[in-house]
C-alpha positions in Angstrom: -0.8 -30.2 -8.0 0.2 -29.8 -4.5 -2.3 -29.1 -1.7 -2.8 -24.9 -0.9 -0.7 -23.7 2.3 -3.1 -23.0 5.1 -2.3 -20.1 7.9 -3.9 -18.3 10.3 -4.7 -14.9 9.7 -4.1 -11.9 12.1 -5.0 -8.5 11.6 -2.2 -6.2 11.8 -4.0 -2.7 11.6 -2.1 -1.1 9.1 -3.8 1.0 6.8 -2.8 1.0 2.9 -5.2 2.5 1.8 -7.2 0.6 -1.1 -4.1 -1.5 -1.5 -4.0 -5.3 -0.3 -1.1 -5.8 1.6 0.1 -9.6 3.1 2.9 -10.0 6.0 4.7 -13.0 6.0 7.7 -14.1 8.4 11.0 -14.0 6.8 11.5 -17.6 7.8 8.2 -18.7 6.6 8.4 -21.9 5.5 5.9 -21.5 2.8 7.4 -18.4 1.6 10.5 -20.6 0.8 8.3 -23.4 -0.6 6.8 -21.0 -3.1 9.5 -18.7 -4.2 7.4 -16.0 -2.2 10.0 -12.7 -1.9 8.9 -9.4 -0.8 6.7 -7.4 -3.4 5.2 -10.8 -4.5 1.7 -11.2 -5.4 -0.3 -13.6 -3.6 -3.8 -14.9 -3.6 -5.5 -15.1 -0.8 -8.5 -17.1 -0.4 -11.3 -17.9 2.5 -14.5 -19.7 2.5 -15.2 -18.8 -1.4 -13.6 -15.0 -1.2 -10.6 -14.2 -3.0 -8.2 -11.4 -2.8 -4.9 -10.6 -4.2 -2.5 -8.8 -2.4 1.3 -7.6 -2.4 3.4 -9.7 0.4 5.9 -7.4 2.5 8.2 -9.9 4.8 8.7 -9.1 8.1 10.8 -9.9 11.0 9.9 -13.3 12.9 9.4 -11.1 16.1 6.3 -9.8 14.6 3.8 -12.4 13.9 3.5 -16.2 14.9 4.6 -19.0 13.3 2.4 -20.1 10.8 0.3 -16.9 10.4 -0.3 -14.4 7.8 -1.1 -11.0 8.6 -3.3 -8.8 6.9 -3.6 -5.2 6.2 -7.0 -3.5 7.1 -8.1 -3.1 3.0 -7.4 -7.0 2.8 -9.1 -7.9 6.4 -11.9 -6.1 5.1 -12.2 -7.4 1.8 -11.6 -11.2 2.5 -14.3 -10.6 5.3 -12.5 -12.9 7.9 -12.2 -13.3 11.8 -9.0 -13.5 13.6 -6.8 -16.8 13.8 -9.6 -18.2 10.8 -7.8 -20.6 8.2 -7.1 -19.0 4.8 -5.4 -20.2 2.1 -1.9 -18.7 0.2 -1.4 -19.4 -3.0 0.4 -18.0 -6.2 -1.4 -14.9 -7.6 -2.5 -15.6 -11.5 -0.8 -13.8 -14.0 -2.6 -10.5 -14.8 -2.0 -10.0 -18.8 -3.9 -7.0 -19.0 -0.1 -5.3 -17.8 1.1 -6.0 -21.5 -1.5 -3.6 -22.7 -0.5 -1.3 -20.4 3.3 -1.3 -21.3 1.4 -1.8 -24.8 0.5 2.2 -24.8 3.9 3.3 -22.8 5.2 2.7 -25.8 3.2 4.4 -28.1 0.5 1.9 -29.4 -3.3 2.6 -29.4 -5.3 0.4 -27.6 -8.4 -1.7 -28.6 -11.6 -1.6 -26.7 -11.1 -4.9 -25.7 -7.4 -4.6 -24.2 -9.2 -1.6 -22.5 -11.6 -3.4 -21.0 -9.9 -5.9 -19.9 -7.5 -3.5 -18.0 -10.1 -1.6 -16.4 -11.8 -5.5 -15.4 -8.5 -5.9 -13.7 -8.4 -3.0 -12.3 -12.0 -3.3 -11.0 -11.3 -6.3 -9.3 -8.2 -5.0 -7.7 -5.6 -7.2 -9.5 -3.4 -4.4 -10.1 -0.6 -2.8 -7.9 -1.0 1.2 -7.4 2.5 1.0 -9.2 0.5 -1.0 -12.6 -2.1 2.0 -11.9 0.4 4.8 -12.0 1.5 3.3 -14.7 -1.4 3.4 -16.8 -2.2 6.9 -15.9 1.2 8.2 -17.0 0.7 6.4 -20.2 -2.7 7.4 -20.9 -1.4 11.7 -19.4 -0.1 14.1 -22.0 -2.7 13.9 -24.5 -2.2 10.1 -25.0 -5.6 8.8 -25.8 -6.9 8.9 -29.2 -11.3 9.8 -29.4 -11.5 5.8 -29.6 -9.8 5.2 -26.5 -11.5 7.5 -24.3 -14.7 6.5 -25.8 -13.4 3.0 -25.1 -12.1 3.8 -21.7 -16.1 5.7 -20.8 -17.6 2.8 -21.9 -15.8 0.2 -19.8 -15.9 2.3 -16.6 -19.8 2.4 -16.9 -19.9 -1.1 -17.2 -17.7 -2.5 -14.3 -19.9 -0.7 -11.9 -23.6 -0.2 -10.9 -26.5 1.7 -12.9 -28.9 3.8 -11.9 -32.4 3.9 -14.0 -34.9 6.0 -13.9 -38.1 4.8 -16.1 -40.3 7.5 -15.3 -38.3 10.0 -16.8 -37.3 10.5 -19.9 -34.4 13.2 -19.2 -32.4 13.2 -16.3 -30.1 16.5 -15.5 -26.5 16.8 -14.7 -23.6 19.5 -14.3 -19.9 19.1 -13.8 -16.9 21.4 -13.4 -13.9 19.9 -14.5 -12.0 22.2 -11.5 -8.6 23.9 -10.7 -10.3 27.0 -9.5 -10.5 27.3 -6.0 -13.4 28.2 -4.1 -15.7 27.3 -7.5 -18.6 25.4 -5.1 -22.0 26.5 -7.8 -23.0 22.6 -7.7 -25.2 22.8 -4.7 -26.8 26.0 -5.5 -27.3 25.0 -8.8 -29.2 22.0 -8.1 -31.1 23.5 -5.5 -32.0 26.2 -8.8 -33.0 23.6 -11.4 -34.5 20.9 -9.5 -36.6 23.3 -8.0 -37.2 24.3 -11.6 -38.8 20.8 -12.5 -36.0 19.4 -13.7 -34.6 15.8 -12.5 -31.1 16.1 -11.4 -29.8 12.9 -9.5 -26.5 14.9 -8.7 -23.5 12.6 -7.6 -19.8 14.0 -6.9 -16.2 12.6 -6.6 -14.6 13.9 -3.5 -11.8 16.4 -4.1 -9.3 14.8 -6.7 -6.2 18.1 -7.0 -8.4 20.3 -5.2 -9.0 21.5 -1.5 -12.4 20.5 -1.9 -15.5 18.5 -3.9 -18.6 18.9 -4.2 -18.9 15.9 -1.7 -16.8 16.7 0.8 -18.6 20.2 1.1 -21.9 18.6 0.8 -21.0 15.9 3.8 -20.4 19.3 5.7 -24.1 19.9 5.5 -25.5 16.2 5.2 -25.1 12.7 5.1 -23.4 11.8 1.3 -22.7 8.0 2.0 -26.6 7.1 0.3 -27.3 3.7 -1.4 -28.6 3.1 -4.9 -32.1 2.8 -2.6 -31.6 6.1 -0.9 -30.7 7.9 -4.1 -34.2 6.9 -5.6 -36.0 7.6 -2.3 -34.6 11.2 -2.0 -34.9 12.1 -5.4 -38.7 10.9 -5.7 -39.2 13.1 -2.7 -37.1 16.3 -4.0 -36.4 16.0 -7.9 -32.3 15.9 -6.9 -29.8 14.8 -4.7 -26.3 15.9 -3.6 -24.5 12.2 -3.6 -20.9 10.8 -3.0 -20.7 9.0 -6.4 -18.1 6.3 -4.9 -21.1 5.2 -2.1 -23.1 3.9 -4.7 -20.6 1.9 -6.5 -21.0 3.8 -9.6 -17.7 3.8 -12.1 -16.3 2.0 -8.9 -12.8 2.3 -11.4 -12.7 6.0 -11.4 -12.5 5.6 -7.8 -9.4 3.5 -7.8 -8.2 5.7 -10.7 -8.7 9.0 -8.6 -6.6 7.9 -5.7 -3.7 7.3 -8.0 -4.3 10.2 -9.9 -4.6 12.5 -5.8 -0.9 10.9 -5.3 0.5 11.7 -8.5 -1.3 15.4 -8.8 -2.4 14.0 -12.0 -5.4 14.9 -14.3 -5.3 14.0 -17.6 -7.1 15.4 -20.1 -8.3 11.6 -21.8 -8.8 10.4 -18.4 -10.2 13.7 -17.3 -13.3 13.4 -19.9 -14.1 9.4 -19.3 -13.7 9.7 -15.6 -16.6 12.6 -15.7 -18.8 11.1 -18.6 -18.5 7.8 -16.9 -20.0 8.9 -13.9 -23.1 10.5 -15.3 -24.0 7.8 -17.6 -23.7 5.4 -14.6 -26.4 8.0 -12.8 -28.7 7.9 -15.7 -28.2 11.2 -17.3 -29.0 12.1 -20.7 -28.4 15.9 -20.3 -25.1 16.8 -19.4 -23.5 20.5 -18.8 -20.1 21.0 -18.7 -18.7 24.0 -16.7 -14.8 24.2 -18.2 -13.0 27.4 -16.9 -9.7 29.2 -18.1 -7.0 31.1 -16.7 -3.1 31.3 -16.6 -3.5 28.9 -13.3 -6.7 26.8 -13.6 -6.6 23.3 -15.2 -7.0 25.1 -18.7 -4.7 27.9 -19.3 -6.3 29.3 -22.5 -8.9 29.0 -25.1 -7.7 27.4 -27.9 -7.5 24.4 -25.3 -10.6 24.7 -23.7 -12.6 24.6 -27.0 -10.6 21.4 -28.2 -11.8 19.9 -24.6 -15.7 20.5 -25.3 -14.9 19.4 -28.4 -14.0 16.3 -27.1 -16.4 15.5 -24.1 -19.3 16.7 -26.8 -17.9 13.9 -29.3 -17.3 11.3 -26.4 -21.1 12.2 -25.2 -22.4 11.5 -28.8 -20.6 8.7 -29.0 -22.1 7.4 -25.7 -25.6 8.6 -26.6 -25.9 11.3 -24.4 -26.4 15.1 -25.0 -23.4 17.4 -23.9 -23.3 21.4 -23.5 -20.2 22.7 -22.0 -19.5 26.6 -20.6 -16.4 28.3 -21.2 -16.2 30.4 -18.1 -13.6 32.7 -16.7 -10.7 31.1 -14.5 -8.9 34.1 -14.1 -8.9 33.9 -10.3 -10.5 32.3 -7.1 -14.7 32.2 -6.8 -16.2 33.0 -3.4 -14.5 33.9 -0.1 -14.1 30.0 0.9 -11.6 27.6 0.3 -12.2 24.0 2.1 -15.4 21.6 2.6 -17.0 24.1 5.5 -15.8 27.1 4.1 -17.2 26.5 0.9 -20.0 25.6 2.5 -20.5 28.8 4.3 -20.6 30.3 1.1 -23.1 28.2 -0.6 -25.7 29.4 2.4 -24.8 32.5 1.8 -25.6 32.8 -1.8 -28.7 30.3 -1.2 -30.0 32.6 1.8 -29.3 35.5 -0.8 -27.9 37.4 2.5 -25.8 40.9 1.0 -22.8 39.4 2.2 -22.8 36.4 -0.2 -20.0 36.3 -2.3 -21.5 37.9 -6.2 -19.5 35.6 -8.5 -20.2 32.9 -6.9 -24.2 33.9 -7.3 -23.3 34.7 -10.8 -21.7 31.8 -12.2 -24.6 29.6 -10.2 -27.3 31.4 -11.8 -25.1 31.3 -15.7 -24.8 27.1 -15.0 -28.2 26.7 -14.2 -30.0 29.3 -16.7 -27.6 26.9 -19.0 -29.7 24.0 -17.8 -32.6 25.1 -18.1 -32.4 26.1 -21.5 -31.2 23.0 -22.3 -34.7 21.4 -21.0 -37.2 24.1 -22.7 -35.1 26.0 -25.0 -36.7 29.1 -24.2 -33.5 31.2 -24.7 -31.0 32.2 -22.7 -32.2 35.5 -21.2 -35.5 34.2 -20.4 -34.1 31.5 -18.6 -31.6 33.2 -16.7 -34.7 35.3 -15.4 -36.7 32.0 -14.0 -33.1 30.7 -12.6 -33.0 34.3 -10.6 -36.7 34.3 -9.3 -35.9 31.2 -8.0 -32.9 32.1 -6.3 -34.3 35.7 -5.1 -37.5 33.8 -3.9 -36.1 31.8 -1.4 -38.0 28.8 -3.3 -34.5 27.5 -4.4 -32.9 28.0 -0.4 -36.2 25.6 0.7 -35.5 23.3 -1.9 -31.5 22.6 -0.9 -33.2 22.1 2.9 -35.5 19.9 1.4 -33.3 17.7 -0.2 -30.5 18.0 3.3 -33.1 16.6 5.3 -34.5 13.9 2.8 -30.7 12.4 2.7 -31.4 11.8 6.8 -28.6 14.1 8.6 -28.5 17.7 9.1 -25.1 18.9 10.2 -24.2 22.4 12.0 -21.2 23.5 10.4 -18.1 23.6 12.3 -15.0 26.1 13.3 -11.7 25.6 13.0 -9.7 25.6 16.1 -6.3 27.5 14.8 -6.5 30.7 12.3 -3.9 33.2 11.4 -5.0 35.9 9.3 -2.4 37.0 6.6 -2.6 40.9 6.2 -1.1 43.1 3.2 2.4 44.6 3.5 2.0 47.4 0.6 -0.3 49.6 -1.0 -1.7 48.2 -4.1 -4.2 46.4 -6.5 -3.9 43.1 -6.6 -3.6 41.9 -10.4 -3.1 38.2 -10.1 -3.7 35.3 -7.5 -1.9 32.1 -8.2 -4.5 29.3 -8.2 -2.5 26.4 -7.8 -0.7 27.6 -5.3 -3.7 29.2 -3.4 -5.2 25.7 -3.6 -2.0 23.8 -2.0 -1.9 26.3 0.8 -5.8 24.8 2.0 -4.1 21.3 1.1 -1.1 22.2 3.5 -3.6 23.1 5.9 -5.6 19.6 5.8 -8.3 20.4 3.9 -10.1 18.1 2.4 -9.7 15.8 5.0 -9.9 18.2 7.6 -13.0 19.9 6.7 -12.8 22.4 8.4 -9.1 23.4 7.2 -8.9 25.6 4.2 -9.2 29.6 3.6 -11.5 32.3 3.9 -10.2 35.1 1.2 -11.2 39.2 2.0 -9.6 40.0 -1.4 -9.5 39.1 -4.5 -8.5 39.9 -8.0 -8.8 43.7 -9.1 -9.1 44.3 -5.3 -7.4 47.5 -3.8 -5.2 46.7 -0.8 -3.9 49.1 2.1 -1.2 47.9 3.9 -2.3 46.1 7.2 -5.6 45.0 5.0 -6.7 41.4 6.1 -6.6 39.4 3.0 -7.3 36.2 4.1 -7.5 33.5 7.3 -6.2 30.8 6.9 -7.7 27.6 8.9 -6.9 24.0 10.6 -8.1 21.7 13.0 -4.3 21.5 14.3 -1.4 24.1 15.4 1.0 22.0 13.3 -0.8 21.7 10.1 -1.1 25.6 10.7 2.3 26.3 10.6 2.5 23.7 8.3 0.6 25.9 5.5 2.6 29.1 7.2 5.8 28.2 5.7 4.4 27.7 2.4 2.9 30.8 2.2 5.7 33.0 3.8 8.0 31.1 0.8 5.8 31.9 -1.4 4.0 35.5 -0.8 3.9 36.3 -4.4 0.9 33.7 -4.9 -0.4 37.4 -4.5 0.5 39.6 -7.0 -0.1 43.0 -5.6 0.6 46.1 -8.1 
């Protein structure tokens, strides 16, 4: 076996997101030694790291003789210094891909070839194309019970877990999303934990929507915390608000969820094991589920939403953990905000319990955590809904969400966006419908999430009366162009409003 090709290695600052990427001259010697064309797989390797990455060839003008550039995911992964000796090799063959073409056409997967994929996936051996691939196959009602119990289990298992000895139940709550403006998480943790229940709360950032739970929460705090700072702030508060993909927990979700962002993808298989993988990772044996329907959420009716608890209840037993889940109405938008600060506006308001706050946002807080607390004393429904609304109307659970800000080290002022154009009504009406979909792209088209302070603040809603000339909403970004941006996509599609 011949001797690995050494090269130096240059940073070329090029960001591909979580994807490896290699540069290579096109008259690269070794690239002709080895058969190397673009789109080839290479392994990288320096001082005992390893990497594999996809080789684009570039012109000889653009890097040295001898050198191999990296993109910034690869430079940060291999760990290496600029001009430092790495070697270029062949990539290994990853075999998992046969399972994967295994299920594109048709077959059912084994826990094993499961594993194995979500391994490979874990250590970044697959392309984004392999991932997109195994997403399509797996949308569409794809995976059988045993696959997505399959699937749960090997996601917990490539990543981190969090313990937590001195308990004996810890808390969670998830929304499985589509509705816009739907930010209860924060106030309902602020409810429970307050309540004495344990609720180590962490959140994927915003997967189809113009917001998570953690991008909102970064608008108030710091969400980046360590498995250390977790423990720390929850032995000081009873909860924390936590970016799940900081603390390396399900570290595949993470890798699934940016495919899944790309392809505006959210399968219903993947759907359950990315959410139950998470919480078992966290430690939690009580999970509530918060599943809402309407023509333009995620689930458009019933019959649906039922078969959907069905399933995360049997993948939960499965997985030895205790599932509720809510059916609650999706009909139309929660709250006045769209986007990480406007959301955020919203939760202080209904945490402050100023009159302004937005009532069905208060509403469905209090329903998710009365739901909780029953769960943990089975004291019945009404009577919990009463201790969830003394806590609330107290101000005990508004100290509590400042306790647990300040225990996660930052507190943030909230920002304002630089460019707004309100949107008022033309006619005289009611409005009878608001398209949630398409309310939710126009914050996308504005920047939000990644702006946080782009998204929407809504002065109607649903069953609303409008005057012509009424404001009905604002809509936000931290640029003129994104703002105009959004603009067009409302003023091609005006009838996201359905006024009668």
């Amino acid at each position: 076996m011949h001797k690995p090709h050494q090269m130096n290695v240059i940073n070329m600052g090029i960001d591909t997101h979580q994807e490896p990427v290699a540069y290579m001259r096109d008259d690269c010697h070794i690239c002709r030694a080895e058969g190397f064309s673009a789109s080839s797989r290479v392994c990288i390797q320096y001082q005992g790291e390893k990497i594999t990455a996809t080789l684009n060839v570039v012109d000889i003008s653009k890097l040295p003789v001898g050198s191999i550039g990296l993109s910034h995911i690869a430079w940060m992964r291999l760990g290496v210094n600029a001009n430092d000796k790495v070697t270029v090799t062949h990539a290994s063959v990853v075999d998992s891909v046969g399972f994967v073409r295994k299920k594109i056409n048709g077959g059912t997967l084994t826990e094993s070839e499961i594993t194995e994929i979500i391994t490979d996936v874990c250590a970044h051996r697959y392309t984004d194309i392999e991932i997109a691939g195994f997403l399509s196959a797996c949308a569409g009602n794809r995976l059988k019970l045993s696959e997505i119990v399959a699937l749960t289990r090997a996601m917990v298992n490539c990543g981190q877990h969090l313990s937590w000895p001195e308990q004996t139940r810890i808390y969670d709550k998830h929304c499985i999303g589509g509705l816009p403006g739907n930010r209860t998480t924060p106030v309902v943790v602020a409810i429970v934990s307050a309540g004495g229940l344990v609720i180590p709360k962490t959140s994927s950032r915003a997967i189809t929507s113009p917001a998570g739970t953690a991008d909102t929460m970064s608008a108030f705090t710091n969400v980046d915390l360590t498995l250390a700072d977790m423990k720390r702030v929850v032995s000081a508060t009873g909860a924390c608000l936590a970016w799940g993909g900081a603390v390396n927990l399900s570290p595949a979700d993470d890798l699934l969820i940016r495919i899944e962002r790309a392809l505006d993808l959210d399968a219903e298989g993947q759907l359950v094991a990315s959410v139950l993988s998470k919480k078992i990772a966290a430690g939690s044996t009580d999970i509530l589920i918060d599943i809402p329907v309407g023509p333009t959420a995620k689930v458009c009716n019933r019959a649906d939403a039922v078969r959907l608890a069905d399933l995360f209840k049997q993948v939960g037993n499965a997985l030895d953990v205790r599932v509720r889940c809510v059916i609650t109405d999706g009909s139309c938008p929660i709250g006045q905000g769209i986007g990480p600060v406007e959301e955020a506006r919203d939760v202080l308001a209904v945490l402050r319990t100023i009159p302004e706050a937005p009532r069905d946002l208060r509403d469905r807080a209090l329903q998710l955590a009365s739901n909780l607390l029953d769960m943990a004393t089975d004291q019945g429904m009404e009577s919990a809904n009463k201790e969830a609304t003394r806590i609330l109307d107290t101000g005990t659970a508004f100290k509590q969400f400042q306790r647990i800000v300040e225990a996660q080290g930052v507190v943030k002022t909230l920002p304002d966006a630089g460019y707004k154009e309100t949107v008022y009504a033309s006619v005289n009406g009611v409005i009878n419908a608001i398209d949630s979909r398409r309310l939710a792209r126009l914050a996308k088209l504005a920047g939000a999430p990644e702006d946080v302070v782009a998204g929407i603040r809504l002065y109607k809603n649903v069953g609303n009366r409008v005057e012509a000339g009424d404001a009905v909403f604002t809509l936000l970004a931290a640029s003129p162009g994104a703002l105009e941006y959004a603009l067009a996509f409302y003023q091609d599609n005006t009838d996201m409003f359905n006024i009668g």
